[in-house]
MIDONU-273735 format. One record per residue (C-alpha): residue number from 1; x, y, z. Coordinates in steps of 0.05 Angstrom, whole numbers, always signed. Last residue first. Layout:
<atoms>
ATOM  fido       x       y       z
ATOM   NUM       X       Y       Z
...
</atoms>
This chain:
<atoms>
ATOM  fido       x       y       z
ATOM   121    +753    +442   +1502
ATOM   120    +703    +504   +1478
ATOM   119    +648    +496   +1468
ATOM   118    +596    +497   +1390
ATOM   117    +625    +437   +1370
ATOM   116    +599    +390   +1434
ATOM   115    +649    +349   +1463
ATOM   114    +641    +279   +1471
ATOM   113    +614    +255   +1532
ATOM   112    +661    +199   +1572
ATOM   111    +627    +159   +1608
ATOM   110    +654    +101   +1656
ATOM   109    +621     +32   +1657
ATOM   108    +598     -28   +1688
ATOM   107    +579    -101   +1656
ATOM   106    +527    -157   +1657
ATOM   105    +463    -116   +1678
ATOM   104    +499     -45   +1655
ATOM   103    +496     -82   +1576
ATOM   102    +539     -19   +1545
ATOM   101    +498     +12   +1499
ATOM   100    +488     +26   +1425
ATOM    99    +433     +62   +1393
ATOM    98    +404     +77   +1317
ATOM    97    +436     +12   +1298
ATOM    96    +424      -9   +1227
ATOM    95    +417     -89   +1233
ATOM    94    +430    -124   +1189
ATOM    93    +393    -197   +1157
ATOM    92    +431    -240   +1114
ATOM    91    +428    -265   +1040
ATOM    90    +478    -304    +992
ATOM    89    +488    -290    +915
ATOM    88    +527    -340    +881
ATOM    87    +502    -334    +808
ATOM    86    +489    -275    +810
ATOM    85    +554    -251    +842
ATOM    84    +562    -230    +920
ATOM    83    +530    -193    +969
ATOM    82    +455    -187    +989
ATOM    81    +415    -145   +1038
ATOM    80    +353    -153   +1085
ATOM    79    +337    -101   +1137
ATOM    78    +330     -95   +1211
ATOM    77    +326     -17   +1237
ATOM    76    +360      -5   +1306
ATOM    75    +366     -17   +1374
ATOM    74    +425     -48   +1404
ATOM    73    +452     -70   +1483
ATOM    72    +519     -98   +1491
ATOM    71    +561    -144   +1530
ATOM    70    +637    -133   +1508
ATOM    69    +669    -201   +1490
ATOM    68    +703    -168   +1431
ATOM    67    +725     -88   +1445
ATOM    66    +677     -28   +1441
ATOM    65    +695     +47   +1462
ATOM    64    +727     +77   +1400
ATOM    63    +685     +31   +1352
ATOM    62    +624     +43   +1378
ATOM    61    +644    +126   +1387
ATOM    60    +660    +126   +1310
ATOM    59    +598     +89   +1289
ATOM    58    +554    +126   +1338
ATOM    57    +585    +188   +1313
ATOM    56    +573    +181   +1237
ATOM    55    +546    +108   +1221
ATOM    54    +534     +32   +1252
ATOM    53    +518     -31   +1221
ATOM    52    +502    -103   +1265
ATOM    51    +500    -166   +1235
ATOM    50    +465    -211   +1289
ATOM    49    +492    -282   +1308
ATOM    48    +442    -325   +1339
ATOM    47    +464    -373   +1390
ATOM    46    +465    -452   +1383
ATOM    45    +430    -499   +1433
ATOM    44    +371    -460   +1448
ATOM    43    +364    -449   +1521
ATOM    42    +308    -476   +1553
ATOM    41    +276    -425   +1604
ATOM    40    +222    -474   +1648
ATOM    39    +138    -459   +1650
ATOM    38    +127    -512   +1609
ATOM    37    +167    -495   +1558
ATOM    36    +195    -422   +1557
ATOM    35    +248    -404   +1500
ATOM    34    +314    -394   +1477
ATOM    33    +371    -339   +1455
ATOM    32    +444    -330   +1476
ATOM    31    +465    -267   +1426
ATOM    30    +518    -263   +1395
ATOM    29    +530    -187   +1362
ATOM    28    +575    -170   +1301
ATOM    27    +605    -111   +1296
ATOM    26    +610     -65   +1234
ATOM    25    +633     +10   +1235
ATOM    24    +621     +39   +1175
ATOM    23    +658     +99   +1155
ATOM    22    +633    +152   +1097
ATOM    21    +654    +188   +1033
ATOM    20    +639    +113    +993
ATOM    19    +638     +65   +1044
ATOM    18    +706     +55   +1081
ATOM    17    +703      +8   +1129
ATOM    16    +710      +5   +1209
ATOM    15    +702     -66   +1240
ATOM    14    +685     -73   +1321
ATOM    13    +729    -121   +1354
ATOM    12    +700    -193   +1352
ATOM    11    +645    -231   +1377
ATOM    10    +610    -179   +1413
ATOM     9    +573    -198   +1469
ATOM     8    +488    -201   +1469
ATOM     7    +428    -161   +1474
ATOM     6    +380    -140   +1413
ATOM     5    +321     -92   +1406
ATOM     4    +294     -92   +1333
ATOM     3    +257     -36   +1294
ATOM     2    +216     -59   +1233
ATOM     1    +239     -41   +1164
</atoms>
């Protein structure tokens, strides 16, 4: 799996699901994308949509924290998986986020650190 650095907003609220004895929380990411031709930024005309997976805390704290529209910042582990029935299986690329941040070039915001077990609220 190769490790992937992505910007963009959110294009919905952040999804929690049940997976087995764990919570997923599931965003998905637009990000504006393009290239340099002769020395000019061209946009591309359509953005790329990145599937986005997150577990434990960062799952829990994405979800508690992120709303649609949000600019964000990911880093995580890109992978290939498949859904559906043999003869109608479909393909897409995810993105297991190790980190998620709050874009600070595009957005501000206020920290909150969650407590540690071992202290006392």
């Amino acid at each position: 799996m190769s490790i992937r650095t992505i910007t963009g907003n959110l294009a919905a609220d952040p999804e929690v699901v049940q997976a087995g004895t764990i919570q997923i929380t599931k965003l998905r990411v637009i990000e504006n994308t393009g290239e340099y031709r002769q020395g000019k930024y061209q946009p591309h005309d359509t953005p790329t949509t990145h599937f986005v997976e997150a577990r434990f805390e960062l799952g829990q704290n994405a979800a508690a924290s992120l709303h649609r529209g949000d600019a964000v910042i990911v880093i995580g582990r890109e992978h290939t998986t498949s859904w559906g029935d043999e003869g109608n299986k479909q393909y897409g690329r995810v993105i297991d986020a190790d980190s998620i941040g709050a874009d600070l070039t595009r957005a501000t915001a206020a920290i909150t650190r969650n407590a540690r077990n071992d202290q006392q609220p």
